[in-house]
N, C-alpha and C positions, 0 to 999 in steps of 0.2 A: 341555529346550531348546525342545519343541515349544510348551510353556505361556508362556515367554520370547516367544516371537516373535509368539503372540497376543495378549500386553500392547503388544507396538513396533506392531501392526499396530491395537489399539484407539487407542493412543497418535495413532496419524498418522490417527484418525477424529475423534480429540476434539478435535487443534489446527485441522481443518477447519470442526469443528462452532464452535468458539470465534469462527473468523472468520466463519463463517456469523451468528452470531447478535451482535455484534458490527454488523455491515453494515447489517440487520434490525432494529436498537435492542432489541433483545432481550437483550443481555447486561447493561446498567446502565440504570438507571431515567432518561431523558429528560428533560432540561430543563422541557420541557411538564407531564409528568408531576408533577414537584416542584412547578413553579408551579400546577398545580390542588390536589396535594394540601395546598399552605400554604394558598391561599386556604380550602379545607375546613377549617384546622383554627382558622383564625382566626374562620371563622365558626359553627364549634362552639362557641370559646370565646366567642364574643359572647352566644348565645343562652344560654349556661350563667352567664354574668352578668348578661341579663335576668330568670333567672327565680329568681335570688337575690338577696342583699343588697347584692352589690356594685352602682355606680352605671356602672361602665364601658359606654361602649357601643363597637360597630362600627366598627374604623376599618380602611379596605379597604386590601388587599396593595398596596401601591405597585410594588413592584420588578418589572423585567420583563428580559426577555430579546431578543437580534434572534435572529431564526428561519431558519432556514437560506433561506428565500425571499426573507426581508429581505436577508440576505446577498450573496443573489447579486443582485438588483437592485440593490446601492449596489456592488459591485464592476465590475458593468456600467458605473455610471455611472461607476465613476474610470476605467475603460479608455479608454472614449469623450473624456474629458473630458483625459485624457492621454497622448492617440496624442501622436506625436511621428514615428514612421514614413512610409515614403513614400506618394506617393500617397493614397486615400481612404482613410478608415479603412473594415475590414471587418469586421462581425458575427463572433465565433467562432458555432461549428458550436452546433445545439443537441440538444440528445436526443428521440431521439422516444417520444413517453411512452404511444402507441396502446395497448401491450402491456404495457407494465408493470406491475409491481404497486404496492400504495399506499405510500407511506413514514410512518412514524410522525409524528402531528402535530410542527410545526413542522421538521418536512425538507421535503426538495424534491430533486428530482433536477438535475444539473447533466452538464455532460461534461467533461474536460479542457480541453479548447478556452477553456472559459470561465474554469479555477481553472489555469491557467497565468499564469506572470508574463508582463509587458505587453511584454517587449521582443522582438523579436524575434530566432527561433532558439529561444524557451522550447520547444519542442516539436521536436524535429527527428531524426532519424537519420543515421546515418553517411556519408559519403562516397562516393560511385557513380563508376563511371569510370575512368580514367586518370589519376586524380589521384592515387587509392588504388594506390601500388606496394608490391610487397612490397620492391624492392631500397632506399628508405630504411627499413626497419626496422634494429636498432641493438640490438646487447647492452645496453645502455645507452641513457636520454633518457626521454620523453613516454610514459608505458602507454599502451597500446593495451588497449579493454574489446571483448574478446569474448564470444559466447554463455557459454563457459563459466567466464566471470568471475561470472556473474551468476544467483545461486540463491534461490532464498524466503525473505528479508530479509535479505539478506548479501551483503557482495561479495566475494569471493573472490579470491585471489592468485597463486596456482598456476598451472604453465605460461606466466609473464611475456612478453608482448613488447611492443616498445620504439619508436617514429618517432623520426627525426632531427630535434633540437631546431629547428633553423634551419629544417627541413619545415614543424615543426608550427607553427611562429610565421607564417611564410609562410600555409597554405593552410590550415590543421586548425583553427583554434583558436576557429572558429563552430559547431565538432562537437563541441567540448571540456566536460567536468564540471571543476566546481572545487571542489568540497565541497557538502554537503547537495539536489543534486537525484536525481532519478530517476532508474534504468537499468531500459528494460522490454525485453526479449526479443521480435524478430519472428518469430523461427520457436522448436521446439521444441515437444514432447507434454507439455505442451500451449505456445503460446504464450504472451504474454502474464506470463513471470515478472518481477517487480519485486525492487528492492533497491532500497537509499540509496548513492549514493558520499561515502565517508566525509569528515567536513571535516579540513585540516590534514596532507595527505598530500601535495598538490601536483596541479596538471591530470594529465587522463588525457582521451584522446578515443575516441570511440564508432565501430566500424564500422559500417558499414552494415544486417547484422543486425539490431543496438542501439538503444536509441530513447532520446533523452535526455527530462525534462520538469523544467522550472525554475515548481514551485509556486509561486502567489502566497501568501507567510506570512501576509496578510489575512484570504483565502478558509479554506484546507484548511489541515492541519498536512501533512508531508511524511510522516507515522507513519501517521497514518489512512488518507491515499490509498493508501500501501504495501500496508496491512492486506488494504485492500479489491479491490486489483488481484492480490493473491497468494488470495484466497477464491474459492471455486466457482461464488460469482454473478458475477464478474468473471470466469472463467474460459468461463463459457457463452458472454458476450458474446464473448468475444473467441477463441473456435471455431467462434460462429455455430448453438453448440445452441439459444440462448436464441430463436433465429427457427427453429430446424427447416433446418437445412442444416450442411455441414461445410465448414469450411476451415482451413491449417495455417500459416496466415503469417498475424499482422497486421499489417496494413499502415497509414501513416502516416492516411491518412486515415479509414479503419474507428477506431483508437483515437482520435483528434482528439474523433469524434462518440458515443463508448464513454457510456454513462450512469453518473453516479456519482453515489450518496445523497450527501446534502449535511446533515449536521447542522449544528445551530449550532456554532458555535467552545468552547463550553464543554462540548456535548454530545462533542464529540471529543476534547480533552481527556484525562474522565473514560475515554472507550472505549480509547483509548492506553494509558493506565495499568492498564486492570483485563487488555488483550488483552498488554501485557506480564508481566503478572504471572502470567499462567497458563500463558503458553508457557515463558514460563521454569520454571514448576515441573515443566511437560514435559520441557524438554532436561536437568534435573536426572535425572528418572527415566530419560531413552534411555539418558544418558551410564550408569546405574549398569544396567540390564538389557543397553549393550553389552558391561560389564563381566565381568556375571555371565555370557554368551554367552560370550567366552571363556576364562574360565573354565572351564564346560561343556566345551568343544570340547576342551581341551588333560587334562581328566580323560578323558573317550573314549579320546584318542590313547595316554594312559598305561594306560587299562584294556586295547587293542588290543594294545599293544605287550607286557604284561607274559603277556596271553592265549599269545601266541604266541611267547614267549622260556621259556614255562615257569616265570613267576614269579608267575602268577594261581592 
């Protein structure tokens, strides 16, 4: 049993480490990376046909990539160019990069602020006030996402409750998810947990807690920012270790301006895929050592019991 729970407990160091490196571009070889190493090999192969028979010469890598900097400068510009909102348009927040560390060629850092869709309420938390009664909750109607609906890439079901529909259509429904955005967590040890609310299930609106965020599908994938809000560099920022201080709540405007690696669109992708593929080979192994655990437990109980009935 004891050997069991230092594989669960290596286990929950290696899906950290995963998303750690992952975030980092250290889990799958970089866009950048590929396009320098074609051009190397094309120009291997040119010089290796200069100095033999063949007559081929040099014909340079055409193909290129937009770079997570490109990215976020052309989404800038569609924001600007497609306010539609009141009043002036305003700048999202921007990261401040004083401290940071570097990101792997062709990243760039960005914040929410910026890889949020354009409308407004893409970013928002729950409902403060008197507006939030407990006496319209309802066996029945509109979920309500509380803190602990909402765990490290999952959303959870358990414990249900429910607003009165005609409530929610009235006064909730600019608090509301409808499939595929964000749920991040304001309090909680730590803050800061992310999930997807799933598509095809019907609204569900956000306490206060809660924080919604409606990704631009342009910018980020909705899987990668997940990734990267549930990893322990995203976990610093948004404790406040990453500046050297503590706090236990983040707060709407702390995340707004939260730093986020910004790959290219392909480079994330590829990271989607490989960080699903391992954590899933993870939750294969929990599921089979929670197994074996009890299993364990319930032979003890039978060795205990048969100790002391005189059948050991």
């Amino acid at each position: 049993m004891a050997a069991l729970r230092r594989v669960q407990a290596n286990l929950k160091r290696y899906r950290a480490a995963v998303l750690k490196a992952a975030c980092e571009g250290r889990l799958v070889p970089t866009e950048a990376e590929l396009h320098d190493s074609e051009l190397r090999r094309q120009k291997d192969e040119s010089t290796r046909a200069e100095t033999g028979s063949s007559t081929s010469s040099f014909i340079p890598h055409t193909s290129s990539f937009e770079s997570g900097e490109a990215l976020l400068r052309r989404i800038l510009e569609e924001r600007r160019k497609n306010w539609t909102g009141r009043g002036k348009y305003k700048e999202p927040a921007i990261p401040d990069t004083a401290n940071l560390p570097p990101v792997p060629e062709g990243w760039t850092w960005a914040t929410p602020d910026q890889l949020s869709d354009f409308g407004e309420g893409a970013i928002c938390a729950g409902p403060f006030g008197t507006i939030f009664k407990a006496r319209d909750f309802r066996p029945v109607g509109v979920p309500i996402v509380f803190l602990r609906h909402v765990a490290p890439g999952r959303y959870l079901t358990h414990k249900p409750g429910f607003m009165d529909g005609t409530i929610w259509e009235q006064l909730f429904r600019p608090y509301s998810v409808f499939g595929g955005e964000l749920l991040i967590t304001k309090l909680g040890e730590p803050p800061g947990i992310c999930a997807i609310y799933p598509e095809g299930i019907g609204p569900a609106m956000v306490t206060p807690d809660v924080m919604k965020m409606t990704p631009n599908p342009t910018a980020a994938l909705p899987k990668f920012l997940m990734h990267y809000f549930n990893s322990q560099i995203a976990r610093d920022f948004a404790t406040g270790v990453a500046f050297g201080t503590t706090r236990l709540r983040l707060t709407l405007p702390i995340f707004r301006a939260m730093a986020v690696p910004l790959p290219p669109l392909v480079d994330q992708t590829r990271i989607v895929a490989e960080v699903e593929r391992r954590l899933s080979v993870a939750e294969e192994l929990e599921a089979l050592l929670a197994a074996n655990l009890q299993r364990a437990t319930r032979l003890r109980q039978s060795i205990l019991k048969k100790a002391f009935t005189g059948e050991l």
